[in-house]
N, C-alpha and C positions, 0 to 999 in steps of 0.2 A: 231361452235359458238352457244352457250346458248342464245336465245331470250326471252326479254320477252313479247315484244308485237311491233304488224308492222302498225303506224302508216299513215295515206295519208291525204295529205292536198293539197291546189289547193291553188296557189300563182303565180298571173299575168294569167290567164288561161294557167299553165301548172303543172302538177301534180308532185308532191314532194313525195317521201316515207322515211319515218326514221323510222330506224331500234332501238330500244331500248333495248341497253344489260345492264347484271349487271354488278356493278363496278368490278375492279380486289378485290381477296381478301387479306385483309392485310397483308404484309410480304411476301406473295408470287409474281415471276416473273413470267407473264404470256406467254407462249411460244407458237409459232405455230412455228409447222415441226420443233422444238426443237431449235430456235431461239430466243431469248426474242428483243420486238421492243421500240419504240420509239420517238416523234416529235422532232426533231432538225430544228427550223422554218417552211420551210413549206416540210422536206422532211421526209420521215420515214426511220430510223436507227437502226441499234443491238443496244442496250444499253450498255453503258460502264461498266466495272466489277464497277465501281463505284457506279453507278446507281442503279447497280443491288444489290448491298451491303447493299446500302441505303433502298430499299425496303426490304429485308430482315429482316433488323432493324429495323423495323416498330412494332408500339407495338404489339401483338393481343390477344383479348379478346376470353377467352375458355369460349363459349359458355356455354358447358354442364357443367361449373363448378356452371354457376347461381343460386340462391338462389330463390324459388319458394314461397312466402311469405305467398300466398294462402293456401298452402299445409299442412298438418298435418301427422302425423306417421299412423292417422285413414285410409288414403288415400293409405298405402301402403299396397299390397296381403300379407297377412300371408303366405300363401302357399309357394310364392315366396319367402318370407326371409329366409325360412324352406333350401329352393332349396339354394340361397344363404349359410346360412351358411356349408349346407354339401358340397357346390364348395369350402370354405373357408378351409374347415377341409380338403380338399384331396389337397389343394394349399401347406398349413402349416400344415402339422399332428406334430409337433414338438408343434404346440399350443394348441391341439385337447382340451388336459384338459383344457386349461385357456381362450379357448371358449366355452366351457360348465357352466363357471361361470356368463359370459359374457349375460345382459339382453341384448331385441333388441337395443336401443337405445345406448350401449355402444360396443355392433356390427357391426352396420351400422357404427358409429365414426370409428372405428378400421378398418373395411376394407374401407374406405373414400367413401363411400356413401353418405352420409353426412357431413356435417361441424357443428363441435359443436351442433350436433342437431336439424342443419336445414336442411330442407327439399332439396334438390339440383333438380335442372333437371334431371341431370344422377339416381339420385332414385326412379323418376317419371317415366324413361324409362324403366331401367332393374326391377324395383320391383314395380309401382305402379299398383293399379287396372286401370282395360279399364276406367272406367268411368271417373277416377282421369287424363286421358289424355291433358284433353281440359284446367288444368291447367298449362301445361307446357311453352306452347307461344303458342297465335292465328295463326302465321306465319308459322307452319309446322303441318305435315302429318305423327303422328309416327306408319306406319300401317306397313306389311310385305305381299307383295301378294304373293303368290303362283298360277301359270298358269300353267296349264297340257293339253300340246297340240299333236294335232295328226300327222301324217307325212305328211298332207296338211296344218298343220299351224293351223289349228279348232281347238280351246280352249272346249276342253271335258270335265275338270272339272277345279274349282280355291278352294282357300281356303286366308282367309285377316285376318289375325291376329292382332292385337295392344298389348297394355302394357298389363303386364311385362311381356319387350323381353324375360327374364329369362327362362321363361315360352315358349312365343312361340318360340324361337330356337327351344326346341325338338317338339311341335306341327307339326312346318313345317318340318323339316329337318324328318319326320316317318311318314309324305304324298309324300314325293318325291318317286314317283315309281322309284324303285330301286329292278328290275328283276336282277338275273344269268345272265352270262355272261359263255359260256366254250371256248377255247381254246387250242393247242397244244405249249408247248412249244418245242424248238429246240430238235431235235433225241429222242422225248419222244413216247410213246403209249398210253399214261393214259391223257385224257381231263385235264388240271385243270378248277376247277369251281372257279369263283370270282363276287362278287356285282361290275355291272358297275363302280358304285358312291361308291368310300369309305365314311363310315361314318367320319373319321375323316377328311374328304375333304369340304363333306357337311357343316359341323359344322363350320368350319378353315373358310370357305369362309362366311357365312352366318354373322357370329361372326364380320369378318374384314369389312361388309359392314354397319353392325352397329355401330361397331367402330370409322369408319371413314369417313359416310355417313355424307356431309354438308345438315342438319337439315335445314336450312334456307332457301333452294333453295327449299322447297315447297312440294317433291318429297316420293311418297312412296319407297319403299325397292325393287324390282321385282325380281323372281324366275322365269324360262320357261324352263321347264322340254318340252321336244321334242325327244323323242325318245333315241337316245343314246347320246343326248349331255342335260347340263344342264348350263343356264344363267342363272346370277349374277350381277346386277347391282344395284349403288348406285350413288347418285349425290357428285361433286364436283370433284376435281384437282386430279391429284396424286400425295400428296404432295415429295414424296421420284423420283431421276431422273429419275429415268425405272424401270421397275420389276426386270433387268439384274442386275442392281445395289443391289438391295436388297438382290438377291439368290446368289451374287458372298460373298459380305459383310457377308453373315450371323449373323446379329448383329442389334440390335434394331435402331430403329430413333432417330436422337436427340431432334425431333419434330413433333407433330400432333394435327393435327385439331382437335381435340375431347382430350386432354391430359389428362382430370380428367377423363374420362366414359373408356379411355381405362385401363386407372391403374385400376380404382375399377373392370371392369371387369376380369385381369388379377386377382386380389386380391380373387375373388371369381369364378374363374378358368373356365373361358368362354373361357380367350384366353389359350391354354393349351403353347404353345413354344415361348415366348419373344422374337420377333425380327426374329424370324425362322419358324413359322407357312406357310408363303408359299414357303419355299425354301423343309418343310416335303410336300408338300402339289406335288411339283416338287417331288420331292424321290419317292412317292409312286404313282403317277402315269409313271415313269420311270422303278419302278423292276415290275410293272406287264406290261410293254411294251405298254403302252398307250400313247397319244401325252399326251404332258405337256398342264397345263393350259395356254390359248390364252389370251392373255388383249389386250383390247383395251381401251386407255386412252384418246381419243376424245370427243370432245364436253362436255367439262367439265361433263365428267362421267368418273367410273368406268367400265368395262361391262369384267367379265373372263369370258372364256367360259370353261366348263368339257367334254372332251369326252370320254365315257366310253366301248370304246370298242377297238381292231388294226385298227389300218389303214391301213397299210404294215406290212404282216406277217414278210417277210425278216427282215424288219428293226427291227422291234420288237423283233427277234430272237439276231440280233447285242446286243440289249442293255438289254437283260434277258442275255446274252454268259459275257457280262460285266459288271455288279453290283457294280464294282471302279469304272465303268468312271464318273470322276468328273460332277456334276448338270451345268455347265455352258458348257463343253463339249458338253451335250448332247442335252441340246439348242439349240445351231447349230445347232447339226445335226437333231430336230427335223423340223428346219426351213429350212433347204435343202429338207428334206422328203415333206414339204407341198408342197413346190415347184414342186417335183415330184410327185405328188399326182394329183397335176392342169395341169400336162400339161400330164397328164397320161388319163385325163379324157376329153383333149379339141383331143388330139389324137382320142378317141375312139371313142367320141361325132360327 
């Protein structure tokens, strides 16, 4: 549960606490241990598929589509629109010439940065300068921290980025230590050598916590680089019902909390795979024999974890021997491995 502050008061001399959460968010049913609830007089119930419908129905306002009144094109990094348009041009090379004719202002319109010329939120994010931040809403934190800590947990170095993200995506994502990695694969002789962290892992995860980090909860971006694993968190639901869902579907959302900042991002090629960025994101931690990425969707966060190295050579040697077996296969079977992994270690322990 998300709090935002733990109130006490003394009433009759006996002490009262209330607890203060944020409301559910619009359209979305709120679920614990994958149930959605509800008052029916004074007893708490699942909700009816009707109920839940009904919320669903519910209008809701995209945020990052907002209109920045404050804001002007002065406000936006050149550098960054630079960056922009060459994501644009490797998005759509069919356009390449007919964005060359293209001044900034009828750029930004074309890949929906903007609206008719206004300034947007989502353009304040991906291309504004840092200073132009404090335009976007008093109510949020649009920073990205980077934490590099040691095998005790000691934060050894950080690094806090702001606008435009455009920009610090590769900032951060070329401070994540990202050492070699060797290994043997099954009846070989020869080491293969690999980067813990793919970069297109880095990027895929970074990308989708900007994407679809809820802005409103207050919340910077957080990266904790720790040795061979790297977290990823960002505030808010998971709007889609499990990660399983996503990597079986292979197929985009019909809906997201961010809908304008994900499309223009997608338009200017942040998100590189529509709807499939973490089911590649599963693939390529799968053919180099590494666990798949870990989510955890608790306490209205995001939080995936990367680990960049084997866990179980055996097992790893299973799913390098088989490069078909289906992504949702191997889920399983990487969720039996952790299993044996825990009890491999309270034996030893």
């Amino acid at each position: 549960m998300n709090l935002h502050d733990i109130i006490e008061v003394s009433k009759d001399g006996k002490r009262v606490v209330m607890l203060k959460i944020p409301a559910a968010p619009a359209g979305i049913p709120v679920a614990y241990k994958r149930a959605c609830y509800g008052r029916d007089g004074e007893s708490l119930v699942p909700l009816s598929l009707d109920k839940i419908e009904r919320i669903r129905s519910q209008k809701k306002e995209d945020w990052s589509a907002g209109i920045v009144d404050a804001a002007s094109f002065d406000d936006l990094d050149p550098v960054a629109i630079a960056a922009a348009r060459e994501g644009y041009r490797r998005r759509y090379p069919n356009r390449a010439e007919e964005l060359n004719g293209w001044d900034d202002r009828t750029f930004l319109n074309k890949a929906k940065l903007t609206i008719k010329g206004r300034i947007t939120k989502t353009a304040l994010l991906l291309l504004g300068r840092d200073e132009a931040s404090v335009l976007i809403d008093s109510r949020i934190d649009p920073k990205i921290r980077l934490l590099i800590k040691d095998e005790r947990g000691d934060t050894t170095d950080y690094c806090i980025c702001t606008t435009p993200f455009i920009l610090s995506i590769e900032t951060i994502a070329n401070k994540v230590p990202n050492s070699t990695y060797q290994y043997l694969r099954d009846n070989s002789l020869i080491a293969e050598t690999v980067t813990k962290f793919d970069p297109f892992i880095i990027r895929e995860a970074l990308c989708n916590c900007i994407g679809h980090q809820d802005y409103l909860a207050g919340w910077r971006i957080d990266i904790i680089a720790r040795g061979d694993r790297l977290t990823l968190v960002n505030a808010g639901s998971f709007i889609p019902e499990s990660v399983e869902k996503v990597v079986i579907q292979d197929a985009p959302e019909p809906d997201y909390r961010n809908k304008f900042l994900v499309e223009a991002m997608t338009n200017i090629g942040l998100v590189e795979t529509v709807g499939g960025g973490i089911r590649k994101m599963f693939a390529i931690q799968q053919n180099k024999g590494f666990p798949l990425p870990d989510y955890n969707l608790s306490d209205n966060k995001v939080e995936v974890v990367i680990t960049g190295k084997v866990v179980d050579k055996d097992f790893a040697d299973i799913l390098m021997r088989n490069t078909d077996l289906p992504i949702e296969d191997s889920s399983f079977l990487i969720k039996s491995q952790r299993k044996n992994v825990c009890l491999k270690t309270r034996q030893t322990g």
